[in-house]
C-alpha positions in Angstrom: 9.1 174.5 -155.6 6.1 175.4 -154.0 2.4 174.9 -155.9 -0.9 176.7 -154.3 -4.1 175.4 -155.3 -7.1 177.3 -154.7 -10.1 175.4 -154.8 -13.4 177.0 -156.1 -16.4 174.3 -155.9 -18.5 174.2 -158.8 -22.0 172.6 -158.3 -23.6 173.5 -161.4 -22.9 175.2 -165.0 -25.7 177.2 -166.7 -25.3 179.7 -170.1 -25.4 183.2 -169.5 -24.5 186.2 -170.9 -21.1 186.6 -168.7 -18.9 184.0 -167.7 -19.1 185.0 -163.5 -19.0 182.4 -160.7 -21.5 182.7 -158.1 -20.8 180.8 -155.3 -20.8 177.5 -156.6 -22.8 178.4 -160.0 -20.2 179.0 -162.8 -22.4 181.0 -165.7 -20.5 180.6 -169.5 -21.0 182.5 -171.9 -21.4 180.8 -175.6 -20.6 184.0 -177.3 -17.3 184.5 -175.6 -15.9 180.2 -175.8 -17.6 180.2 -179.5 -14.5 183.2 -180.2 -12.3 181.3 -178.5 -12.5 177.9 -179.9 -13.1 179.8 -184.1 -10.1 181.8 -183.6 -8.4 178.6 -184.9 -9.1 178.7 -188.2 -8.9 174.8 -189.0 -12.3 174.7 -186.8 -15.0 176.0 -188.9 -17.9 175.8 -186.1 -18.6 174.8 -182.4 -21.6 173.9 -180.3 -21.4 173.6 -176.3 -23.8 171.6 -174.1 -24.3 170.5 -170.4 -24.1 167.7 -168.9 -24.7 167.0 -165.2 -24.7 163.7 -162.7 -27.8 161.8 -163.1 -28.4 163.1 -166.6 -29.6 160.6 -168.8 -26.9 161.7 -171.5 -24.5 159.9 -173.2 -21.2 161.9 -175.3 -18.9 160.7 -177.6 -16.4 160.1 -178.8 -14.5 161.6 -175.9 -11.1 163.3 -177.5 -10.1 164.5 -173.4 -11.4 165.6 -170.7 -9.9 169.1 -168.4 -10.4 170.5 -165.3 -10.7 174.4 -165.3 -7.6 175.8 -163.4 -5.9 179.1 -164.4 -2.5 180.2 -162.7 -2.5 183.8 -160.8 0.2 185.8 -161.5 3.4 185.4 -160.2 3.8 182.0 -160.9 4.4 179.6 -163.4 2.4 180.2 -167.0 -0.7 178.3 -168.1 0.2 174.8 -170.0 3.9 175.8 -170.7 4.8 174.8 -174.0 1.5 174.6 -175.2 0.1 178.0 -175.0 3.2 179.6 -174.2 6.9 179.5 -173.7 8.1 175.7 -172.0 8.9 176.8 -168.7 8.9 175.1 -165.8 5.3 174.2 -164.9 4.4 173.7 -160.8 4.8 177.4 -158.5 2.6 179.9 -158.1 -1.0 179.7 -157.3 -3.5 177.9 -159.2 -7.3 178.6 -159.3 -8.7 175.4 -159.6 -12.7 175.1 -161.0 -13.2 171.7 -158.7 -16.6 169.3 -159.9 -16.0 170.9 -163.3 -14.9 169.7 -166.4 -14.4 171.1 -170.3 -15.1 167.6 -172.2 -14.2 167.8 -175.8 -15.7 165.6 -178.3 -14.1 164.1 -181.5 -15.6 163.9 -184.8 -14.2 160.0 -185.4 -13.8 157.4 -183.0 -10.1 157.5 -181.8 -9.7 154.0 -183.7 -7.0 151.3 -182.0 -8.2 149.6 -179.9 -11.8 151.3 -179.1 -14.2 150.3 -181.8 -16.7 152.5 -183.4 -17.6 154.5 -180.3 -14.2 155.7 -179.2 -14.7 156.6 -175.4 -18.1 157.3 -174.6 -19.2 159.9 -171.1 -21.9 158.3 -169.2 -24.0 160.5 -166.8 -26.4 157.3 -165.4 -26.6 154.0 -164.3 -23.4 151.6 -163.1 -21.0 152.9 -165.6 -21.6 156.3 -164.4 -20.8 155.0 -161.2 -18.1 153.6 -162.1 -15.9 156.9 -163.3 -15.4 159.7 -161.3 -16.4 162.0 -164.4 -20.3 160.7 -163.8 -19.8 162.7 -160.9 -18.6 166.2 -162.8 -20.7 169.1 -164.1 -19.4 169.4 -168.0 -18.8 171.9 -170.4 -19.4 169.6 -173.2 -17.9 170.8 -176.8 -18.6 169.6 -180.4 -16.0 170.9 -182.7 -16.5 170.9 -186.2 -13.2 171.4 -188.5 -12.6 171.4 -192.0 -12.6 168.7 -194.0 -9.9 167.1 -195.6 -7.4 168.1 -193.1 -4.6 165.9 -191.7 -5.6 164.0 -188.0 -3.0 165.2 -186.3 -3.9 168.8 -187.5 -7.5 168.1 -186.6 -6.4 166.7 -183.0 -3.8 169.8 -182.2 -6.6 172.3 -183.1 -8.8 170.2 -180.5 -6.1 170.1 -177.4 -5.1 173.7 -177.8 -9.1 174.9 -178.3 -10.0 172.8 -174.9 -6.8 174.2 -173.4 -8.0 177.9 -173.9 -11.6 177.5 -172.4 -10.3 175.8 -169.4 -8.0 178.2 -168.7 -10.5 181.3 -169.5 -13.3 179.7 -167.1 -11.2 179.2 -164.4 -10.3 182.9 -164.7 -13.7 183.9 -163.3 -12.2 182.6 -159.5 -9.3 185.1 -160.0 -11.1 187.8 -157.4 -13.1 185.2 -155.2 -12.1 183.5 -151.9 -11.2 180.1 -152.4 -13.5 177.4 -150.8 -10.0 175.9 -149.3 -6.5 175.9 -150.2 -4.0 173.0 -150.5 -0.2 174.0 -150.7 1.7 171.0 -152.4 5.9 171.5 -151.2 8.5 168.6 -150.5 10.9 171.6 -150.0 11.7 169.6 -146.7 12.6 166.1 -147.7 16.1 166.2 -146.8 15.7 166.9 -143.2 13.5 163.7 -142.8 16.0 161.1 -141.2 14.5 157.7 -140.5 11.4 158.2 -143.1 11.6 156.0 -146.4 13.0 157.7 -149.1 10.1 157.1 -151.8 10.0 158.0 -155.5 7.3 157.2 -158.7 8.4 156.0 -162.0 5.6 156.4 -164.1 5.1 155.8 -168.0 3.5 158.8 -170.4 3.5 157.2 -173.6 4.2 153.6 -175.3 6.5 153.8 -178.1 3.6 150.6 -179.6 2.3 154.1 -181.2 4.5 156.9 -183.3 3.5 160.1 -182.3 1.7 162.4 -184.3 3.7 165.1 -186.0 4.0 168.2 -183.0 1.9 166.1 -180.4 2.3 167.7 -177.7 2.8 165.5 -174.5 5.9 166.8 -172.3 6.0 170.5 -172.4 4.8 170.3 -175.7 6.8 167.7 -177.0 6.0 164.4 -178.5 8.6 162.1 -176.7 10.3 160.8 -179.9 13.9 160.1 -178.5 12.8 161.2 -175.5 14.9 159.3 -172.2 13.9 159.1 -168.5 13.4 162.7 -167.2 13.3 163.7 -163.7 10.4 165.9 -162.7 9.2 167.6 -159.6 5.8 166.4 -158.6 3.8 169.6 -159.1 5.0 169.3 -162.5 2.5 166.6 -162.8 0.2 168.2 -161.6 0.3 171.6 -163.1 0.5 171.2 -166.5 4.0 169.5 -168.0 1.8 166.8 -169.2 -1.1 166.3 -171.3 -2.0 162.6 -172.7 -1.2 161.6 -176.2 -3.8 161.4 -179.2 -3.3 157.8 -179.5 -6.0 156.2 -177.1 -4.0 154.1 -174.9 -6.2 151.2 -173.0 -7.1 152.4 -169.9 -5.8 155.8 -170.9 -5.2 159.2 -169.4 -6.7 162.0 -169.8 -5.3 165.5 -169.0 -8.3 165.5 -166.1 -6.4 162.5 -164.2 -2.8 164.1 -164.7 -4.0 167.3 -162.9 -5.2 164.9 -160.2 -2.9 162.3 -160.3 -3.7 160.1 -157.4 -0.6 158.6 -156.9 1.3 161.7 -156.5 -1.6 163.5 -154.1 -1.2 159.9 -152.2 2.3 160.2 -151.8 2.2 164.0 -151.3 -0.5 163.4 -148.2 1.5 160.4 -146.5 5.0 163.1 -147.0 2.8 165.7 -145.3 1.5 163.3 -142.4 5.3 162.2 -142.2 4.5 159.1 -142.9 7.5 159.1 -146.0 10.1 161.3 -147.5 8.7 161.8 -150.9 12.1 162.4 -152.7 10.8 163.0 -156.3 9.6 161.6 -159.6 10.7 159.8 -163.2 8.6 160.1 -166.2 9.4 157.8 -168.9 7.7 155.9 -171.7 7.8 152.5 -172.9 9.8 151.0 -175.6 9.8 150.2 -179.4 12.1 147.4 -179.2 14.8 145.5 -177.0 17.9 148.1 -177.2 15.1 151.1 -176.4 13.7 148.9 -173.7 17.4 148.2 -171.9 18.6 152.0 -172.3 15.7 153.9 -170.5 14.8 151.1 -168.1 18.6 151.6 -166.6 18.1 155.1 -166.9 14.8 155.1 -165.0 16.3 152.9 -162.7 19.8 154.6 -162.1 17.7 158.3 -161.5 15.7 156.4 -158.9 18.6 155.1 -157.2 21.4 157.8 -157.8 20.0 161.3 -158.6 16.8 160.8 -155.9 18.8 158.2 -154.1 15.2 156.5 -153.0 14.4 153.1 -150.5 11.9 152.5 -152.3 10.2 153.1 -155.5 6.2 153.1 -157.1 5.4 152.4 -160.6 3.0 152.6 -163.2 2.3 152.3 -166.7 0.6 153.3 -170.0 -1.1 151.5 -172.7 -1.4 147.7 -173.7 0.8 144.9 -172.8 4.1 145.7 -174.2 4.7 148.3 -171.4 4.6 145.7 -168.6 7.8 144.9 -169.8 9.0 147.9 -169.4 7.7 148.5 -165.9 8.9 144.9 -164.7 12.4 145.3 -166.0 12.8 148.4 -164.0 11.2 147.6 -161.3 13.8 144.2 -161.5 16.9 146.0 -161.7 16.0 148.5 -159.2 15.6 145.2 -156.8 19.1 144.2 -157.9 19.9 147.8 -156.9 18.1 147.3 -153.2 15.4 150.0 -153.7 11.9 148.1 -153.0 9.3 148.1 -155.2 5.4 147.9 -156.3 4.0 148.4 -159.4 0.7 148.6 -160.7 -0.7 146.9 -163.6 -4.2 146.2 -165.6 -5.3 142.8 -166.4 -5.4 143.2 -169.8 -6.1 139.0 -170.4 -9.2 138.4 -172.0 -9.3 134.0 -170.3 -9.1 135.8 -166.2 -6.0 134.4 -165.4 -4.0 136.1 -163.4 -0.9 134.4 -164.9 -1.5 135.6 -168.3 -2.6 139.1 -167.3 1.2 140.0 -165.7 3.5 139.2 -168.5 6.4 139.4 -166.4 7.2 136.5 -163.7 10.4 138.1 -161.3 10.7 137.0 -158.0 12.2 140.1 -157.3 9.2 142.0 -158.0 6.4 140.5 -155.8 4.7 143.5 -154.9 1.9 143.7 -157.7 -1.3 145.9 -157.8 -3.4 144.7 -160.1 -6.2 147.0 -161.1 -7.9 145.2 -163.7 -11.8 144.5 -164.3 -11.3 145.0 -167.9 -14.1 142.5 -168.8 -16.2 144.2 -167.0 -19.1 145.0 -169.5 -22.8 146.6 -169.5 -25.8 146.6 -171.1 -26.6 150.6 -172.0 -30.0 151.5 -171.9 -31.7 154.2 -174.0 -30.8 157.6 -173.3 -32.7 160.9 -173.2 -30.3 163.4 -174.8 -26.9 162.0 -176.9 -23.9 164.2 -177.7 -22.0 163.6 -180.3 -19.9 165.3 -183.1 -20.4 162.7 -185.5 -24.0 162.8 -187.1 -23.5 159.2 -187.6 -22.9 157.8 -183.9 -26.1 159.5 -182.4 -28.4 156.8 -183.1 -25.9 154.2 -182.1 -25.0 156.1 -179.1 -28.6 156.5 -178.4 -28.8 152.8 -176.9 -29.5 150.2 -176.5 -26.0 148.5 -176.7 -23.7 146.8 -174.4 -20.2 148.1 -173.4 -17.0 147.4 -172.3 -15.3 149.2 -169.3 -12.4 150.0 -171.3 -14.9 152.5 -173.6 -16.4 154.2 -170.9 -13.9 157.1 -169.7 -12.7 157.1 -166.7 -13.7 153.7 -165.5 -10.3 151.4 -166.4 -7.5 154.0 -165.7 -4.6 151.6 -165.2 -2.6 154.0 -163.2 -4.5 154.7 -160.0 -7.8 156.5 -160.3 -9.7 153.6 -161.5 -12.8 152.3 -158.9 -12.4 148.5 -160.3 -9.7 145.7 -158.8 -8.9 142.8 -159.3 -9.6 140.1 -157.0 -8.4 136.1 -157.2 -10.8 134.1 -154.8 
């Protein structure tokens, strides 16, 4: 299967009268997303703003964050399963909007774990540093939806709003020259004798969480008795997945699927024939015991058998529990002679390393750990706050401290984060 993307720089967003791209000015129109985002009739109203690096500007609470990409005809659909029929996701050419974003705000803080300022967008200072989305030109939008209306409701009418816009700016590209193109095909990973065969196992949901009622995660799915799937990379990449409601620490948003690192890693080192990139596993963690022993032999076993691999990455989502997960298959797929390394988040609050892993296998000795979770500022006081709920401007305003794990896009636990852990 064989994914085209077509890269279209964006260095700044402005409002207009037209949505065109000019160069590397993309001009929205507020009339046009403002129909978009109302034809939904749970949302009752809508404002947009812009954010840009160095902006003293702070947004929140951050429900996700999307890269503009529309597909070109010929290939696969936009967001199968979401905005259309689930099928398969990954061919085709797709017009990517890259240094853009669509960031859509939530009117409550996503509770769990992230206090009263769910995940917050910071366009200064160290934190801003410290994500790769301090680096983006946003779309930022600030639903409002009717009151008294089920979460889950509320949170669908969010995703598939965000979904739309993305998908409609990106359109503008449709007749321009992309900047460059990057064509994304392990079509040719059987002929490569004497490479390592190499597969990723990654996590897309905890079962520590229920899903919401027609979450859409997989294809538009919600995962509940959901076992280890295979899945070509591009899948990945191209819109199978989108991250749950639930705010996971060190969560993913839709932004970081479409760029997953570790796949465009493993893709580049397959394309400088470095490895044989043989294919991926997406699975979730489990509930309970007799959940966890099921789909970690299942992982394991598709790994070995179905992709026959030498070797095998893996990652995972959400708090603690799922390190279990992650260490029993990356344990069994020792017994099983594919190699391992897996990458986990200190999630300790006393900096021990020991306490941090949760898992203690000889087997499994090759351990990336991408922590900095205690890694906190003191916010100054901003210029201009975003927010869709009245009653977090002033708090939002500043000036308060912060941890990492509140900031989006600074503790992503499965690759794209800029902190690691170090033991000196």
């Amino acid at each position: 299967m064989q994914l085209t993307l077509a890269y279209h720089p964006v260095s700044s967003i402005r409002f207009g009268a037209k949505l065109t791209l000019d160069g590397t000015a993309l001009t929205v129109s507020q009339d046009e997303l403002r129909a978009i985002v109302l034809d939904d009739s749970l949302i009752e109203a809508v404002n947009f703003a812009l954010a840009a690096p160095n902006d003293s500007l702070r947004a929140g609470p951050v429900f996700d964050i999307v890269e503009p990409r529309a597909k070109a005809a010929g290939g696969s659909p936009d967001w199968p399963g979401i905005l259309g029929a689930p099928q398969t996701a990954g061919s085709g050419t797709t017009h990517v909007l890259s240094g853009a974003a669509v960031t859509m705000l939530r009117e409550d803080s996503s509770g769990d774990s992230r206090g009263a300022t769910g995940y917050v967008l910071e366009m200064s200072g160290a934190p801003a540093a410290a994500s790769h989305y301090g680096t983006l030109q946003h779309l930022i939008v600030v639903p409002r939806t009717r009151a008294n209306i089920p979460a889950a409701a509320r949170q669908r009418a969010y995703r598939l709003a965000q979904l739309k816009m993305a998908v409609r700016l990106a359109q503008a590209a449709f007749s321009i020259v992309p900047a460059r193109s990057e064509v994304l095909d392990n079509a040719d990973a059987e002929p490569r004798a004497g490479l390592p065969r190499l597969a990723y196992i990654g996590q897309i949901f905890s079962r520590q969480r229920k899903p919401e009622a027609d979450e859409h995660i997989l294809y538009g799915a919600d995962t509940d008795g959901m076992l280890p799937t295979l899945l070509h990379p591009n899948e990945w990449l191209d819109g199978a997945l989108v991250p749950s409601y639930h705010a996971s620490i060190g969560g993913a948003e839709t932004y970081f699927y479409q760029n997953h690192p570790v796949i465009l890693e493993l893709y580049r080192r397959h394309c400088a024939g470095e490895i044989n990139f043989v294919g991926t596993v997406a699975t979730i963690a489990s509930a309970n015991n007799f959940d966890r022993e099921r789909n970690t032999r299942f992982a394991a076993n598709l790994a070995n058998w179905a992709l026959r691999a030498d070797a095998a990455l893996l990652t995972k989502f959400g708090g603690g529990v799922p390190h279990t997960d992650l260490s029993e298959t990356a344990r069994l797929l020792e017994t099983m002679g594919v190699k391992t390394a897996v990458q986990v988040t200190d999630a300790a609050r006393d900096h021990k390393v020991e306490s941090a892993l949760l898992f203690n296998f000889p087997e499994v000795d090759a351990i990336v750990c991408i922590g900095g979770n205690d890694t906190h500022w003191k916010l100054p006081r901003v210029e201009r706050v975003i927010a869709a709920n009245s009653g977090l401007v002033e708090l939002l305003a500043g000036p308060f401290e912060i941890e990492s794990l509140n900031v989006v896009g600074v503790a992503n636990q499965q690759g794209a984060s800029k902190l690691r852990s170090i033991v000196y």
